[in-house]
C-alpha positions as CSV (number, residue, x, y, z in Angstrom):
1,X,-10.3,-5.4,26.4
2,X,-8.2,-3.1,24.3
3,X,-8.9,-3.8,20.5
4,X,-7.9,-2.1,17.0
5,X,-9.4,0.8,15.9
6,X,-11.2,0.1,12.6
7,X,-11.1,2.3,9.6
8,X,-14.1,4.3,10.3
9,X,-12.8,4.9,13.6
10,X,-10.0,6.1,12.4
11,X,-12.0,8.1,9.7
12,X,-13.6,9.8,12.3
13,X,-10.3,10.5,14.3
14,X,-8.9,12.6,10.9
15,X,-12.5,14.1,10.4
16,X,-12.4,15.6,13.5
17,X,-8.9,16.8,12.9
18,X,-9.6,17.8,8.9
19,X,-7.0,20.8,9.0
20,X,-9.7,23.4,7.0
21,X,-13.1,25.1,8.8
22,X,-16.2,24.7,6.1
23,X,-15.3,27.8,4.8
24,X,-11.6,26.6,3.5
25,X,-10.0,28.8,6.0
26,X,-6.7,27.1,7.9
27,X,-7.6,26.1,11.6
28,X,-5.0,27.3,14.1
29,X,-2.6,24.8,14.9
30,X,-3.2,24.2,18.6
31,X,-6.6,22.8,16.7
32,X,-5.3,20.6,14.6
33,X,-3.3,17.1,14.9
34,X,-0.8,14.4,12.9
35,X,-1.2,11.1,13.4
36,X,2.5,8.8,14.1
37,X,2.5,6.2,11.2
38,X,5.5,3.8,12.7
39,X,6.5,0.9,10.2
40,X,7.2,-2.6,12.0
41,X,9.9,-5.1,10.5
42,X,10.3,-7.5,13.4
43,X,8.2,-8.2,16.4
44,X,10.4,-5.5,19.1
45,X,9.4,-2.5,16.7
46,X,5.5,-3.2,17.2
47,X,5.6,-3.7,20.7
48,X,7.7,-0.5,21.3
49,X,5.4,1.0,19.2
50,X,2.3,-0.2,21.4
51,X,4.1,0.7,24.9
52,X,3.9,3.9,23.5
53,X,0.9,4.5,22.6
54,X,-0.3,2.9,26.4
55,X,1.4,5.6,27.7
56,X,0.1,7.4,30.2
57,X,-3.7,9.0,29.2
58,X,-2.4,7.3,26.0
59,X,-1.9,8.5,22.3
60,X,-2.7,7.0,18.7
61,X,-0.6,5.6,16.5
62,X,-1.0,3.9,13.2
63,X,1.2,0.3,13.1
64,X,2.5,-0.3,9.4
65,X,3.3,-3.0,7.3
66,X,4.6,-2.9,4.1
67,X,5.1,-5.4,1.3
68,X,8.8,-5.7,1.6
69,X,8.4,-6.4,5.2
70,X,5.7,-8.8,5.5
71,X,7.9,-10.7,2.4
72,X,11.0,-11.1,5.0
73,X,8.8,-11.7,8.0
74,X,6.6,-14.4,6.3
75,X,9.8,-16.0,4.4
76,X,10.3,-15.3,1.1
77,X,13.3,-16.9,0.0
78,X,13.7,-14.4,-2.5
79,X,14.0,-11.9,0.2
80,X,15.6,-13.8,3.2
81,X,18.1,-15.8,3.6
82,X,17.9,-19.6,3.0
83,X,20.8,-22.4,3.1
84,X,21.0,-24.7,0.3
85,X,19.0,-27.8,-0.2
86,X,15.5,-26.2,2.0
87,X,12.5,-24.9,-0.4
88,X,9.7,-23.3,0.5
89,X,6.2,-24.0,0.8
90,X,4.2,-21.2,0.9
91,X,2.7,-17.3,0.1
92,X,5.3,-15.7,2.4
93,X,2.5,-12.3,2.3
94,X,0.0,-14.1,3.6
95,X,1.5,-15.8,6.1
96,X,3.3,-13.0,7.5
97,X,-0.1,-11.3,7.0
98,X,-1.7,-13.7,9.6
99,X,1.5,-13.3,12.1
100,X,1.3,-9.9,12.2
101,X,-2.2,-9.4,12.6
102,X,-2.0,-12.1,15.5
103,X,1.0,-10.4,17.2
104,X,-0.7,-6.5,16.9
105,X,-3.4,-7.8,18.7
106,X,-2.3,-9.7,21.0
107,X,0.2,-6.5,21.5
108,X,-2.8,-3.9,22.1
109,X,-4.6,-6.1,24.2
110,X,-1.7,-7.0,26.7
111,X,-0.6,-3.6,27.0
112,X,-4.3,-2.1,26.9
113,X,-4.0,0.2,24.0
114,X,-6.7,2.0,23.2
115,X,-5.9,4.3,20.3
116,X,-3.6,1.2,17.4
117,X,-4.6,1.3,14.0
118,X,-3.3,-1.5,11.5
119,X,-2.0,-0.3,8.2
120,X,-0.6,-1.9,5.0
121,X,2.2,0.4,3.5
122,X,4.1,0.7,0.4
123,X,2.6,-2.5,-1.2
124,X,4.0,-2.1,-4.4
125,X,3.1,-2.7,-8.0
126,X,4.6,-4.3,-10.1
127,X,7.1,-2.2,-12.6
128,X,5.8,-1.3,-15.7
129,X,7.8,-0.9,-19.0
130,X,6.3,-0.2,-21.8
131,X,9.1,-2.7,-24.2
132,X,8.6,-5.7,-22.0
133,X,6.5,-8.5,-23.1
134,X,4.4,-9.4,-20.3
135,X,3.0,-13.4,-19.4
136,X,-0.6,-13.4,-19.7
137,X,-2.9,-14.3,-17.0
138,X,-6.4,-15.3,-17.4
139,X,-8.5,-12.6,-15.8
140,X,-12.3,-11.8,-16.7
141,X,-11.1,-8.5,-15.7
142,X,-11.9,-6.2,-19.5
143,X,-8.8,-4.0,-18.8
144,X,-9.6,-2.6,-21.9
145,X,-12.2,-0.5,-21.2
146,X,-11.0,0.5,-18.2
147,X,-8.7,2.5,-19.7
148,X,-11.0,3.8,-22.0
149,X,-13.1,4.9,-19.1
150,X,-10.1,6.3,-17.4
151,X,-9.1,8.5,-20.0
152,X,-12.9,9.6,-20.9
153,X,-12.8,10.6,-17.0
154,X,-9.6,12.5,-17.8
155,X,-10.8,14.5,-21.2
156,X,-14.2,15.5,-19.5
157,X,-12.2,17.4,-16.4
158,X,-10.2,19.1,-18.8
159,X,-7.6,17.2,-17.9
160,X,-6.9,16.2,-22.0
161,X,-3.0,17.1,-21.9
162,X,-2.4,14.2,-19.6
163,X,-5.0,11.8,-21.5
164,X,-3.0,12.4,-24.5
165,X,0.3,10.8,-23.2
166,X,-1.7,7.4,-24.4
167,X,-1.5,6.8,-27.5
168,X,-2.6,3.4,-29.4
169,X,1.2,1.8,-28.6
170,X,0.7,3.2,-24.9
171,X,-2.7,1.9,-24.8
172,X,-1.8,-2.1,-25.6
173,X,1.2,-1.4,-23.1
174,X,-0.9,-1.1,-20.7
175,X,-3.5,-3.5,-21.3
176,X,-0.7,-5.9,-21.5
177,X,0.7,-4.9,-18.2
178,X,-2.7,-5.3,-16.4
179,X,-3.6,-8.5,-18.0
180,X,0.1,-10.2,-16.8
181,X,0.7,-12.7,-14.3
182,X,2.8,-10.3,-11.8
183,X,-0.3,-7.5,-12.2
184,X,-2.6,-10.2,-11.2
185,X,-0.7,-12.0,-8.4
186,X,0.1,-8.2,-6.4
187,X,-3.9,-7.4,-6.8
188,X,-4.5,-11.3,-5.2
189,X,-1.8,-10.7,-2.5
190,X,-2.8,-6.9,-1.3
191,X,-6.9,-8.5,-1.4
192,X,-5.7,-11.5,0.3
193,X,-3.7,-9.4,2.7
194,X,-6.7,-6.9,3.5
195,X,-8.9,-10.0,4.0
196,X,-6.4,-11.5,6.8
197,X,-5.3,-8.3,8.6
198,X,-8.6,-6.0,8.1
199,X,-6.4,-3.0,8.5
200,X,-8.0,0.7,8.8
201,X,-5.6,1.4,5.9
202,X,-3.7,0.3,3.2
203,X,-1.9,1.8,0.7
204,X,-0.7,0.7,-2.9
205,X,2.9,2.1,-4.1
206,X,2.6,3.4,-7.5
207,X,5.8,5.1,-7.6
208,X,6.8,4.9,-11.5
209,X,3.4,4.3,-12.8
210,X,2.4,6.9,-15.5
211,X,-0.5,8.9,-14.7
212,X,-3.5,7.5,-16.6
213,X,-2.3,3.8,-15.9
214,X,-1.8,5.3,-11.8
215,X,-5.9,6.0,-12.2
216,X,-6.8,3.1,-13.7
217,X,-5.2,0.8,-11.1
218,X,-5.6,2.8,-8.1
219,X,-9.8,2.3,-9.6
220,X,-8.9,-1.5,-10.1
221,X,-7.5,-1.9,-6.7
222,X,-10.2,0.3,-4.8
223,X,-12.8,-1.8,-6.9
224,X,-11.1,-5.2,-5.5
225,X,-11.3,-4.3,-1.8
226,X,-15.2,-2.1,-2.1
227,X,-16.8,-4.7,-4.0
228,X,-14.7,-8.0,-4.3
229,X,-14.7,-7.9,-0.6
230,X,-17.4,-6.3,0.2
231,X,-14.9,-4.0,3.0
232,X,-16.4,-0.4,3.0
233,X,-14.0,0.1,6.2
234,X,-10.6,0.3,5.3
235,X,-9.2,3.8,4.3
236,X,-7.1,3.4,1.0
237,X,-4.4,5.9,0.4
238,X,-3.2,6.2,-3.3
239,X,-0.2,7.9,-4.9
240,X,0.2,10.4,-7.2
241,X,3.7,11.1,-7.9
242,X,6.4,9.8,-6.3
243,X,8.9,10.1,-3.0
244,X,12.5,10.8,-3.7
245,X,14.8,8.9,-1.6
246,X,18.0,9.9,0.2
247,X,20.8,10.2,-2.0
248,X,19.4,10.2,-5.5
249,X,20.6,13.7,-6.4
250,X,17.2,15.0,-7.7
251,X,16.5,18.4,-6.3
252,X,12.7,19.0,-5.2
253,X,11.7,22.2,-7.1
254,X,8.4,24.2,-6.8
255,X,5.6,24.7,-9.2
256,X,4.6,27.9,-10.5
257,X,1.2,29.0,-9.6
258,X,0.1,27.6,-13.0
259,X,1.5,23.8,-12.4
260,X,0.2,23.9,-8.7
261,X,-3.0,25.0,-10.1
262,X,-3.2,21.8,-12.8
263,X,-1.8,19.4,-10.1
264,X,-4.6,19.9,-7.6
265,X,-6.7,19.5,-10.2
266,X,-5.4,16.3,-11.1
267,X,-5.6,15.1,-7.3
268,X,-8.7,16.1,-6.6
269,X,-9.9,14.1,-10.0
270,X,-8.0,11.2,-8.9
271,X,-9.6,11.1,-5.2
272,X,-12.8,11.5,-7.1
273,X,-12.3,8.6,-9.8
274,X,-10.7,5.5,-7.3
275,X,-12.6,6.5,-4.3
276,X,-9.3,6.5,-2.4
277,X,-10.0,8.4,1.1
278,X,-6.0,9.3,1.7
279,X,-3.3,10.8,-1.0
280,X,0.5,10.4,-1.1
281,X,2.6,13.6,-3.3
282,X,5.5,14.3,-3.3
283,X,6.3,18.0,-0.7
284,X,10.3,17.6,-0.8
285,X,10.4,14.6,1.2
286,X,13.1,11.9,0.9
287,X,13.0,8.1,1.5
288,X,15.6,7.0,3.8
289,X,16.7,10.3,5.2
290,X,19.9,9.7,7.4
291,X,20.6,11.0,10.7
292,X,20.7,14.9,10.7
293,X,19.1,15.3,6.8
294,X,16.1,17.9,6.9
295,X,13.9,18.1,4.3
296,X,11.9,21.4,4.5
297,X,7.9,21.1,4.0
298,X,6.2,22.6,0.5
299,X,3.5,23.9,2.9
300,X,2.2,26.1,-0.6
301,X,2.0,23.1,-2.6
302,X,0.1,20.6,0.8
303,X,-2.6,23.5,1.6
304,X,-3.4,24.2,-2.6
305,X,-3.8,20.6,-2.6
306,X,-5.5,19.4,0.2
307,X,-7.8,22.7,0.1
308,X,-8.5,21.9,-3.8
309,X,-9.4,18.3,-3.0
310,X,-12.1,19.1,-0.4
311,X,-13.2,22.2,-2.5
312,X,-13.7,20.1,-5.5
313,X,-15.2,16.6,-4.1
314,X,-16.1,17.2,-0.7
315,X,-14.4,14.6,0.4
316,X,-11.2,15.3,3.1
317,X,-8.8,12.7,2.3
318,X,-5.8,13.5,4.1
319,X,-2.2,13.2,3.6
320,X,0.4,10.8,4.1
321,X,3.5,11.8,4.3
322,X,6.0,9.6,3.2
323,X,9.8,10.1,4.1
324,X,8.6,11.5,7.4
325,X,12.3,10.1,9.0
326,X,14.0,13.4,7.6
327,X,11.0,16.0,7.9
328,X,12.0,19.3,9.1
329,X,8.9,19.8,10.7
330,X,5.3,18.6,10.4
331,X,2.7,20.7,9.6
332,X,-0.3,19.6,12.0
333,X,-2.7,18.0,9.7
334,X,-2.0,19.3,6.6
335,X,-0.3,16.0,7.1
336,X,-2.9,13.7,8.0
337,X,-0.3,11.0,9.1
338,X,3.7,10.6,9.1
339,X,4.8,7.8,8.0
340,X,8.4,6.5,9.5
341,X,10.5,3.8,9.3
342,X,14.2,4.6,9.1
343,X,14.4,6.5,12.5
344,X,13.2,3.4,13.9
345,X,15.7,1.2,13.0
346,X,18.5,3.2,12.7
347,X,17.5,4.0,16.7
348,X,17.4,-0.1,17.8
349,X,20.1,-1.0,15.5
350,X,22.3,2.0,16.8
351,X,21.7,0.9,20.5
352,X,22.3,-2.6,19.7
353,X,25.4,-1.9,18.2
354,X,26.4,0.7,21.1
355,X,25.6,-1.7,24.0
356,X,28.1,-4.5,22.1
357,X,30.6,-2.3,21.0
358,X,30.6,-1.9,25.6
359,X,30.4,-5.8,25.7
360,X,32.9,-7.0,23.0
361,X,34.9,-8.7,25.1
362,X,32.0,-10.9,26.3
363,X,30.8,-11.2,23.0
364,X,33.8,-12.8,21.8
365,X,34.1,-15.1,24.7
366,X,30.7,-16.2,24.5
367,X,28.9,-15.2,27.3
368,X,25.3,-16.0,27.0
369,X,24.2,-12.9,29.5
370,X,25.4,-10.6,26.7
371,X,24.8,-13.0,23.4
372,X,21.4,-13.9,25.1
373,X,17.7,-12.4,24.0
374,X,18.3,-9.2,26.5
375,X,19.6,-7.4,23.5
376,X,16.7,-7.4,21.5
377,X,13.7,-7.3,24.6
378,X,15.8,-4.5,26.5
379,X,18.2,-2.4,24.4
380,X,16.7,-3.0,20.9
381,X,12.9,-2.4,22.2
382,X,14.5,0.7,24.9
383,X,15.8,2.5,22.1
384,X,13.2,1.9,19.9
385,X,10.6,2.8,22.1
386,X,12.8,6.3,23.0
387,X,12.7,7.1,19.3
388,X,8.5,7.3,19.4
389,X,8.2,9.0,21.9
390,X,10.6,12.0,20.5
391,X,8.4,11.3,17.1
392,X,5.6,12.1,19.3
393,X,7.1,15.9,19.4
394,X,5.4,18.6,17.1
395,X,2.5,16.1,16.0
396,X,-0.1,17.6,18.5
397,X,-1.0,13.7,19.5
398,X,0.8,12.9,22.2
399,X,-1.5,12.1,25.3
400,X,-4.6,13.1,23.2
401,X,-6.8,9.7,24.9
402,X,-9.5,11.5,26.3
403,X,-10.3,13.5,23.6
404,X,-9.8,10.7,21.4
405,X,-12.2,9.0,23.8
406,X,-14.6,11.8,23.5
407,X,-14.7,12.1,19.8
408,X,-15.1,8.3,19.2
409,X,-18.0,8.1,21.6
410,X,-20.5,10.8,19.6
């Protein structure tokens, strides 16, 4: 019976595929391997993305779920659609939580998947702004001196130019923010969601979160899951930085050998400080990317970084790429995993729309053969599934069973 890798499975999958020999020295590509990181919104998307992976001698690939989609899936009315006069009941993250889980596994055991790993993606905290006046939520939580901690941690690594962006007005701002209702109620739904799904991963979104505040929750969060739950499996991926998405007209620009230098610092301090055992930065990648927009790889800044991390805490903890959609290539991992969403359903929702655009004449006289569910379990899932497998290409996974096999089993 085909069943979900677990975290330290999958830790030892990216061990074994840790991009750097114990001397710090690049391993030659044909050595090295990225992991397919394919976001599900709807149930077509995660069993394309399991046919795939059943392939054949089989290949891994990492099944993602991220806040915004496990809202829709599990019914938030603030995210769905609802007709007047119906309210709703429930935590829409939890249940889809318990759907999804159900449906993966059900999924990898039908199609006999050997190589599936469940991840949470993008779970997002809560905006901060430094002006707004926050509702309080009782928490025994002293967030107090967790900052203080955090920006002790930051002044004895030298880092003391970025522990001086809080001063006493930033400090309440952010004790304000972590002691507020919406703070507390994303911490309850990621914990309530790692509880339910037991992915390998999960990552929290801190796009927009100023540094010290980024360490302090990233901590907070990593703290929930070790000890809360007592889960010492699950690999959490933090963010340092953020992703730009397509269209937002801010160029990617390079560091200088000085800003590289005090940026892989600062990353290999903030895998040391939360614990977190996979990083997001931004390399030039964009959110979104539409069809035929290539984003070149900072391959400098990913090997300073990476290399810096491992150098300084001994601890490989490799990266996600986000944006992967418009990637002009993928550096085998340097990028542990590529995360992708849009290609997917820009690829089902393009052969939907094709196979219609054939059929509009049936359409519109209401022929159930063409109306009916075929759309979604034949063209939506066909194209979908076509889009993996070209995915597959350049990651240095594809078919990689038996030596996934092999490496599980020492």
């Amino acid at each position: 019976m085909s069943k979900l890798l677990t975290g330290q499975q999958l830790r030892k999958i990216f061990d074994y595929y840790c991009p750097f020999d114990k001397d710090g020295n690049l391993r030659p590509a044909e050595e090295r391997m990225t992991l397919v990181a394919a976001n599900s919104n709807n149930w077509w998307e995660t069993r394309a993305f399991v046919q795939a992976a059943a392939q054949g001698e089989q290949s891994p690939i990492i099944v993602q779920f991220s806040y915004n989609a496990n809202r829709k899936i599990g019914g938030d009315p603030t995210a769905i659609f609802v007709p007047e006069g119906v309210t709703y009941h429930a935590n829409p993250v939890t249940n889809s939580a318990r759907i999804m889980s159900d449906w993966l596994a059900m999924e990898v055991e039908a199609w006999g998947a050997n190589f599936v790993a469940a991840s949470l993606d993008h779970f997002k905290v809560p905006k901060f702004s430094p002006d707004t006046e926050y509702e309080r939520a009782a928490t025994p939580i002293e967030y107090e001196d967790k900052i203080d901690a955090a920006l002790a941690y930051l002044r004895n690594q030298g880092l003391d130019t970025v522990a001086a962006e809080v001063d006493d007005d930033t400090f309440s701002a952010y004790a304000n923010y972590l002691r507020s209702v919406e703070y507390r109620n994303f911490r309850a739904d990621f914990l309530d969601t790692v509880t339910i799904m037991r992915p390998a991963w999960g990552m929290i979104d801190t796009e927009g979160i100023p540094p010290v505040l980024d360490f302090v929750i990233t901590k907070d969060i990593a703290t929930g899951v070790r000890v809360d739950l007592n889960n010492n499996d699950m690999m959490l991926e933090a963010e340092l930085g953020a992703t730009g998405t397509s269209g937002d007209e801010v160029e990617y620009e390079e560091m200088s050998d000085e800003q590289l230098a005090e940026f892989a610092h600062l990353a290999a301090c903030f895998v040391a400080y939360t614990g977190a055992e996979g990083i997001a930065y931004d390399i030039g990648m964009k959110h979104a990317a539409k069809s035929g927009e290539k984003h070149p790889t900072d391959i400098r800044k990913l090997e300073t970084v990476q290399r810096t991390i491992i150098q300084e805490t001994g601890v490989y903890a490799p990266f996600a790429q986000h944006g992967g959609t418009g990637a002009a290539d993928v550096p085998r991992s340097l990028i542990g995993k590529t995360n992708l969403n849009t290609c997917f359903l820009v690829a089902g929702t393009q052969a939907r729309f094709k196979y219609m655009n054939e059929h509009a004449d049936e359409v519109y006289a209401g022929d159930k053969k063409i109306c009916g569910t075929d759309v979604e379990t034949h063209i939506y899932l066909k194209g979908v599934y076509e889009e993996v497998l070209r995915r597959y290409e350049g990651t240095g996974s594809w078919q990689i069973g038996p030596k996934l096999a092999q490496i599980l089993s020492e």
